[in-house]
C-alpha positions as CSV (number, residue, x, y, z in Angstrom):
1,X,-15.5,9.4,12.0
2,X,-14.3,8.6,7.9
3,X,-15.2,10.4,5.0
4,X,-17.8,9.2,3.0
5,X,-17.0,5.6,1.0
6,X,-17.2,5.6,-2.9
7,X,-20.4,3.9,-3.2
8,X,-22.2,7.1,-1.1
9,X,-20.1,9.6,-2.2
10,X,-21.7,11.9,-5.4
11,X,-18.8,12.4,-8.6
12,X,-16.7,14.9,-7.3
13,X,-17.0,18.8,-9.4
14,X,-13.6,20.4,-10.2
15,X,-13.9,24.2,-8.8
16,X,-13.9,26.6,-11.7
17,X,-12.5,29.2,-10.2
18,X,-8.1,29.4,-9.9
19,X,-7.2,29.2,-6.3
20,X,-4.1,30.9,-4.6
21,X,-2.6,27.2,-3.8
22,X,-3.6,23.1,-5.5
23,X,-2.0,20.5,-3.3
24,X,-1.7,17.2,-4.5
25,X,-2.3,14.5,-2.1
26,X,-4.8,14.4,1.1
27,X,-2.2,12.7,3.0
28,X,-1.0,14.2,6.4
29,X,1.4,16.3,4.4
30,X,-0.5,17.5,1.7
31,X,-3.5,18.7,4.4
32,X,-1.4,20.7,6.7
33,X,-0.2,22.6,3.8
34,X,-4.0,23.3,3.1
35,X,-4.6,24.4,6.9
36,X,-1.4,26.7,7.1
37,X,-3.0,28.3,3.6
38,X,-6.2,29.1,5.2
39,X,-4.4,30.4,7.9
40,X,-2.8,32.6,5.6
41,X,-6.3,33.5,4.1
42,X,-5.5,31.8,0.8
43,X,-7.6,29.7,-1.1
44,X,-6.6,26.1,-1.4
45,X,-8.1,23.1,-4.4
46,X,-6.5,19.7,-3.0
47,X,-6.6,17.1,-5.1
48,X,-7.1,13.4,-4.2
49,X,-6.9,10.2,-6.8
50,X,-8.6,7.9,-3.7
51,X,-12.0,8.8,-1.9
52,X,-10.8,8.5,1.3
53,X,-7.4,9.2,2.8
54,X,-5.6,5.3,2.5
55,X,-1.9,5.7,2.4
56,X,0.6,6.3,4.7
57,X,-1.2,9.0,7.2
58,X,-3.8,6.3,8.4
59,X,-1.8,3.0,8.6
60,X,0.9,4.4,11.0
61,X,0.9,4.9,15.1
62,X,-0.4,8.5,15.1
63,X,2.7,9.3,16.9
64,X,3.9,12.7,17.0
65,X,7.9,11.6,17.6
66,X,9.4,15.0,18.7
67,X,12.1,14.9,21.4
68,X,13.8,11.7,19.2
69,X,14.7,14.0,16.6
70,X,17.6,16.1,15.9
71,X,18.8,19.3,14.5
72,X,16.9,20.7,12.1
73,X,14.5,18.1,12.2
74,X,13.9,18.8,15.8
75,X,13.1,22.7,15.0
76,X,11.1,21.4,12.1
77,X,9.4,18.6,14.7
78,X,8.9,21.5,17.8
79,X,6.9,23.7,15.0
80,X,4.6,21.0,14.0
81,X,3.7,20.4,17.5
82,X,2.4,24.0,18.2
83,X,0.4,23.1,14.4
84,X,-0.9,20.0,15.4
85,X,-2.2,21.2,19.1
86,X,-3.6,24.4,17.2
87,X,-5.4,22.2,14.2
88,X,-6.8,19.8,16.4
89,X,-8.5,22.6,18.8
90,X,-9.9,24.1,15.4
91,X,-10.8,20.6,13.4
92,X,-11.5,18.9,17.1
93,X,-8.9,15.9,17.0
94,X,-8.1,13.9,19.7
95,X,-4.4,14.9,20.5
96,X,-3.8,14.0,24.0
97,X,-0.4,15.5,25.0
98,X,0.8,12.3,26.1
99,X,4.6,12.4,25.6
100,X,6.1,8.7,24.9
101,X,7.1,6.2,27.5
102,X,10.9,4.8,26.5
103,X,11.2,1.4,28.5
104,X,14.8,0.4,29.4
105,X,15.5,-2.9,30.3
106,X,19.0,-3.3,30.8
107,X,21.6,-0.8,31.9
108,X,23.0,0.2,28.2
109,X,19.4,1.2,27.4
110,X,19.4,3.3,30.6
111,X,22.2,5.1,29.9
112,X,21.6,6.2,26.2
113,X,18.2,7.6,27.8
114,X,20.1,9.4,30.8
115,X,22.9,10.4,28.1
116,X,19.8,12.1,26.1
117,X,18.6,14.2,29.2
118,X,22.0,15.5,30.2
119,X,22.0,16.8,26.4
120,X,18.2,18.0,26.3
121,X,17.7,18.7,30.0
122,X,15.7,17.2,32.7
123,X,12.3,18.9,31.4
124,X,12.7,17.3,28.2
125,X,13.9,13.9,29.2
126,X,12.2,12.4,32.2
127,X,13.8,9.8,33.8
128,X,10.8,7.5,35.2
129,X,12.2,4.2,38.2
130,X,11.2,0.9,37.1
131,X,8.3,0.7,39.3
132,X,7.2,4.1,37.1
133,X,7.5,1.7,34.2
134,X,5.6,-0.9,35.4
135,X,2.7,0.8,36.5
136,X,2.2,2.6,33.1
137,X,2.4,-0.8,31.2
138,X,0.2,-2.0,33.4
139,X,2.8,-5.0,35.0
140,X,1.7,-6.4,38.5
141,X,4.3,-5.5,41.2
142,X,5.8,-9.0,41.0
143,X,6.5,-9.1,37.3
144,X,9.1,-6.4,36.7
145,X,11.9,-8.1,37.3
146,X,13.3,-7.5,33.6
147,X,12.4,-3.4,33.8
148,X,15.6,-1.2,34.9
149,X,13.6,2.7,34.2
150,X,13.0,4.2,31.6
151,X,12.0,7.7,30.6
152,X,9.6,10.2,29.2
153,X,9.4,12.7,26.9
154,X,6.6,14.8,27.6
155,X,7.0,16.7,24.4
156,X,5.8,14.1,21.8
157,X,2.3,14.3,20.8
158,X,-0.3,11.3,19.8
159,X,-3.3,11.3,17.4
160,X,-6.0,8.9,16.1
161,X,-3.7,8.0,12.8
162,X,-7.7,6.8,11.5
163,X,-9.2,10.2,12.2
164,X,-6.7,12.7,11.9
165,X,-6.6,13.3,8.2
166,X,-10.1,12.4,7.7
167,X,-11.4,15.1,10.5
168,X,-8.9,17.6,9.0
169,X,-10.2,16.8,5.6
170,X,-14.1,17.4,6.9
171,X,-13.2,20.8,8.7
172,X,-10.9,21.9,5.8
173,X,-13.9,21.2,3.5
174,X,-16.2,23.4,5.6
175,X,-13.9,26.8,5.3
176,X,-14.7,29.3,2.7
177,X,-12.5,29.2,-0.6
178,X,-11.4,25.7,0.0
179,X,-12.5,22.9,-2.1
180,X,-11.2,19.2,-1.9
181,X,-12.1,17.0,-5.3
182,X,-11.8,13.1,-4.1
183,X,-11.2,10.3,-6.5
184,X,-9.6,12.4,-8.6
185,X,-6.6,11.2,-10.6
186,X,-3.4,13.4,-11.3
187,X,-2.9,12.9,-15.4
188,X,0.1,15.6,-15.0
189,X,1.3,19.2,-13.9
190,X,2.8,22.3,-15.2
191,X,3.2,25.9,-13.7
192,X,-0.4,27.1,-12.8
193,X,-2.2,23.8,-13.9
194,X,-3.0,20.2,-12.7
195,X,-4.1,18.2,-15.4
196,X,-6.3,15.7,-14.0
197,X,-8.6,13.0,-15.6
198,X,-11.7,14.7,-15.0
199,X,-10.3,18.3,-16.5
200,X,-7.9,20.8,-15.6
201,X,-7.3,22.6,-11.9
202,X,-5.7,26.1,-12.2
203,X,-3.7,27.4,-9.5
204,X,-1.2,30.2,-8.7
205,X,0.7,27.8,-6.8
206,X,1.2,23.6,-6.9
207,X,2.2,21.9,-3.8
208,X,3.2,17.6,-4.8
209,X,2.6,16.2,-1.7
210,X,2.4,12.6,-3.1
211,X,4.8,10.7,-1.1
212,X,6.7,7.9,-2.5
213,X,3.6,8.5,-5.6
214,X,6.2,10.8,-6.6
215,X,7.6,8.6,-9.4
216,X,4.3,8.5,-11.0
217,X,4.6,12.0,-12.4
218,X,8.1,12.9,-12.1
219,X,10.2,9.5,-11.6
220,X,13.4,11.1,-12.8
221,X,13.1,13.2,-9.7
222,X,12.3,10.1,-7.8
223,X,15.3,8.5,-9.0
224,X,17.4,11.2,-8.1
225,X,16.8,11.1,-4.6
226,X,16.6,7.4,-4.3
227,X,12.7,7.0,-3.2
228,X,11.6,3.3,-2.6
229,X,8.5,2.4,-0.4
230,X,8.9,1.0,3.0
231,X,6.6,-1.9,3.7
232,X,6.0,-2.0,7.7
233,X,3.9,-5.1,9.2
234,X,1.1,-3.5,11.6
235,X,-1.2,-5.2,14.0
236,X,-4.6,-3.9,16.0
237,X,-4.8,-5.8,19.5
238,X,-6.5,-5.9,22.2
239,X,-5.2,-3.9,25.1
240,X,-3.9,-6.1,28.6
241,X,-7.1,-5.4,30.9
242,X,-4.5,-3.1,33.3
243,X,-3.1,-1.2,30.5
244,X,-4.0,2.4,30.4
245,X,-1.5,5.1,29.0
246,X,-2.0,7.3,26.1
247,X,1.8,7.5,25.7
248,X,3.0,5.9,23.0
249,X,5.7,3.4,24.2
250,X,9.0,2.7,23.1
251,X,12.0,0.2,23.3
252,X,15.0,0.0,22.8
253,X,14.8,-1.3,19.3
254,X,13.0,2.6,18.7
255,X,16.2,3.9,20.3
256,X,18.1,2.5,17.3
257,X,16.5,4.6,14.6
258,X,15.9,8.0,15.9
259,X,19.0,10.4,15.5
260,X,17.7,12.0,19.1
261,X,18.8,8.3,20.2
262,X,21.6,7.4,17.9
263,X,23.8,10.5,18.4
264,X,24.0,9.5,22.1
265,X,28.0,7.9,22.9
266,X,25.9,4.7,24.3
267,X,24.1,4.0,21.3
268,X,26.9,1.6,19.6
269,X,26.8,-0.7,23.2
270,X,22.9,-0.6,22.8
271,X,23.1,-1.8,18.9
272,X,26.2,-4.1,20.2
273,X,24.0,-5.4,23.0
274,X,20.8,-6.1,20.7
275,X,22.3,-7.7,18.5
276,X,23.6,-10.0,20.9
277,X,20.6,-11.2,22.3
278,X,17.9,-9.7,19.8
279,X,19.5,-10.4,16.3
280,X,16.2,-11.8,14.4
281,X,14.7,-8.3,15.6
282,X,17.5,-6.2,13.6
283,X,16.8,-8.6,10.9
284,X,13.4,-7.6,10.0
285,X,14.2,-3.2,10.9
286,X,12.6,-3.5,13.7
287,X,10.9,-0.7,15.5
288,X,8.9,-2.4,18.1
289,X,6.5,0.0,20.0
290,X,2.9,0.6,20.4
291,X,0.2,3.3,20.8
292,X,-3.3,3.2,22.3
293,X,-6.5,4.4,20.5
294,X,-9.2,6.2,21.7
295,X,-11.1,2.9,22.0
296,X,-8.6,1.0,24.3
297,X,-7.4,-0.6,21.0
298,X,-3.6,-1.0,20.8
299,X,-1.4,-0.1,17.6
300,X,1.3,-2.4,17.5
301,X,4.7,-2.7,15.1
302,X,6.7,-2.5,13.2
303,X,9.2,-4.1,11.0
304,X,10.7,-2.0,8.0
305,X,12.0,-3.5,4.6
306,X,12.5,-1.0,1.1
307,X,11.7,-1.6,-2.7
308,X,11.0,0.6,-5.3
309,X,7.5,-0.9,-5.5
310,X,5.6,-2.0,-2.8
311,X,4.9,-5.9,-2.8
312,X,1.8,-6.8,-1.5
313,X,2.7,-10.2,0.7
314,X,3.4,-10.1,4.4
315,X,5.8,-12.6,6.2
316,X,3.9,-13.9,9.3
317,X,6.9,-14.9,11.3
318,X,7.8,-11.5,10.9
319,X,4.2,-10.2,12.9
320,X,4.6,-13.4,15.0
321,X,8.0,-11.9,15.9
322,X,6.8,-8.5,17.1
323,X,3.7,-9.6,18.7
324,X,5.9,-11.8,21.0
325,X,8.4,-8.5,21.5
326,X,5.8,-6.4,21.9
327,X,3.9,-9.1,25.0
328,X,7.3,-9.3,26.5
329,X,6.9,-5.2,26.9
330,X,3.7,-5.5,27.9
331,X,4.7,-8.2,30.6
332,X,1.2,-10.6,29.0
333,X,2.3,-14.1,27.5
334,X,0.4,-13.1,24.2
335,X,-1.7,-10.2,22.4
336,X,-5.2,-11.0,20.4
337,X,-5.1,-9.5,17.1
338,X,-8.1,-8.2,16.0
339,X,-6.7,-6.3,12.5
340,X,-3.3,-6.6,10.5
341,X,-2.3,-4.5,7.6
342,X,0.8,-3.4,5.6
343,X,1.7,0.1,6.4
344,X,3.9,2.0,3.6
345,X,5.9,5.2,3.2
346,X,8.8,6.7,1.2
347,X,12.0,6.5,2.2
348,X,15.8,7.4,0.6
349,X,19.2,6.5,1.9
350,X,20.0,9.8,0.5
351,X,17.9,12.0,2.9
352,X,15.0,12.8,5.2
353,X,13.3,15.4,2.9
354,X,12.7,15.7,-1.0
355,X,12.0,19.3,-1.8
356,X,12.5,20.1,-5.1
357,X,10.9,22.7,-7.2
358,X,9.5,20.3,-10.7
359,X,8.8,23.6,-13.0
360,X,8.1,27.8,-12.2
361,X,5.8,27.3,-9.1
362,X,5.5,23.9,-8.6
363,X,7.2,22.2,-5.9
364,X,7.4,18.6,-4.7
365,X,7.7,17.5,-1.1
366,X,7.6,14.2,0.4
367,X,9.1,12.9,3.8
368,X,11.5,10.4,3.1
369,X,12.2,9.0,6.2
370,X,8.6,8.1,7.8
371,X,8.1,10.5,10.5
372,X,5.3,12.6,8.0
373,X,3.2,12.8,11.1
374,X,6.0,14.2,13.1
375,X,6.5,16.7,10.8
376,X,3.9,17.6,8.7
377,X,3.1,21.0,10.2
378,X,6.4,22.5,10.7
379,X,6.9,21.7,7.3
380,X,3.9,23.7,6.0
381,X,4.9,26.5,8.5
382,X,8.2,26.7,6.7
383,X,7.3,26.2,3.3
384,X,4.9,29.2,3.6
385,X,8.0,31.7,5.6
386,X,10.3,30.0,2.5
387,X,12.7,29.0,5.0
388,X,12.6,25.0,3.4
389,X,15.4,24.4,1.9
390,X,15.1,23.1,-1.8
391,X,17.2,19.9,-2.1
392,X,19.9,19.7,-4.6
């Protein structure tokens, strides 16, 4: 399913009437703050400049990371589970409960995944043999050689990154006192209006979900927190004929930039270790895992590299380089391709979250740290119990 293109969709109408809440941005963000407001029986305008959700929640891996978190990013990560299991009963989603599949491959890898289950406990962390491993990623008994374990963490969560803001969109659209304007561009905002460049949307509240956009209407706040865009290289492929899983799978290049992994007193061997061996990986930020889709299709990435504006040319060597990585996981000598894009998000040195309130009830919120989908709907939870704290 997708919304409606712009050559078959009619001019969008602006409502007349003021609504309790106007979001900004039909990203993943921007629509669970819309569903948590119907929950609340509040009426909700959202406001999008494109006609179909584009950005950031439909070029990821639809991969609910929860149990890699930490602190108050876990909390914030368990409460957008319960959000995300209770939308996608209500808007339909496919949200298999799938939990991730971490594959170790040496002994350092082993022990930063054994080190996180003595922390989180043996519910939470799964320790699976190798032969575990193998049979998820489909390996024939005689090609495992390079496999140690692995583990998995039955709380994390996967989605259709190409439905799941669309469908949400669609059912939000369908409840009473919600109305969603498309191709409708954001001109400014002050407290109780949204100036936009078909007329003004009132509203007794104004949500900025907007993502790195964020410096086109307020780039001094931007600035402040240090937003640039991260540019990730993505592929489509084909899926290995014995390859079945719906968890999304991890490596131990993913073990590198999750805290839940990090914090662990094995992680400085691991980075020690892949470095050693796996250098031209670090050099591109690698994050090599993949996710399947509902059509057998296999997500597959990604490499990571920050600007302030996103340039539009992607390095082949660098999708070469993780196509290879992610073969080797997969125990295949190569992958067919059948899509590539760049995926992009917001991200700051200087934090995970930007909440900041812009003028007397507007606030801006953007995920800074590319785990939007992880934490969308704890964050709409908390933004709606005021327990979100506003950045400095």
């Amino acid at each position: 399913m997708s919304i409606a293109t712009a050559s078959t969709t009619p001019a969008p109408r602006l409502p007349r009437e003021r609504s309790d809440l106007v979001v900004v941005g039909a990203g993943i963000v921007g629509l669970a703050h819309a569903v948590e407001a119907v929950r609340r029986g509040l009426s909700v305008t959202v406001v999008e400049r494109d006609r179909q959700p584009v950005g950031a929640s439909v070029r990821n891996f639809g991969h609910c990371c929860i149990t890699a978190q930490r602190g108050e990013l876990l909390d914030l990560a368990v409460r957008s589970r319960t959000g995300w299991l209770d939308a996608a009963s209500r808007a339909g989603l496919w949200a298999p409960e799938a939990g991730a599949l971490v594959v170790a491959r040496s002994a350092t890898e082993l022990a930063v995944l054994e080190e996180l289950r003595e922390e989180r406990g043996a519910d939470a962390v799964r320790m699976r043999t190798r032969d575990e491993v193998g049979d998820a990623l489909g390996r024939p008994a005689d090609e495992r050689g390079d496999l140690v374990g692995g583990a998995l963490l039955p709380a994390d969560l996967r989605v259709n990154p190409r439905e799941a803001a669309p469908r949400l969109a669609a059912w939000l659209a369908r409840q009473p006192g919600v109305h969603i304007a498309w191709g409708t561009n954001v001109t400014g905002v002050e407290s109780g209006t949204v100036h936009t460049a078909r007329g003004p949307v009132h509203g007794d509240q104004v949500l900025l979900c907007v993502g790195h956009d964020l410096d086109r209407l307020y780039p001094d706040e931007a600035e402040a927190h240090g937003i640039e865009r991260c540019r990730l290289s993505m592929a489509r492929v084909e899926a290995p004929p014995a390859f079945r899983t719906d968890s999304a799978v991890l490596t131990a290049t993913s073990m590198l930039r999750y805290d839940g992994f990090t914090a662990m007193p094995s992680a400085g061997a691991l980075r020690s270790e892949v470095t050693g061996h796996s250098e031209e990986l670090l050099a591109i930020g690698a994050n090599v895992m993949f996710t399947r889709l509902p059509d057998g299709t296999v997500l597959v990435g990604d490499s990571h590299a920050y600007d302030v504006t996103e340039i539009p040319f992607q390095d082949e060597a660098t999708t070469a380089l993780l196509l290879r990585e992610a073969a080797r996981v997969l125990g295949v000598r190569e992958v067919k391709v059948t899509e590539r894009w760049q995926g992009v998000y917001a991200s700051s040195a200087r934090g995970p979250l930007l909440v900041r309130d812009v003028a007397p009830g507007v606030r801006a919120l953007s995920v800074t740290s590319g785990i939007g989908m992880t934490l969308s709907f704890g964050l709409a939870a908390a933004t709606f119990e005021g327990a979100l704290p506003v950045s400095a």
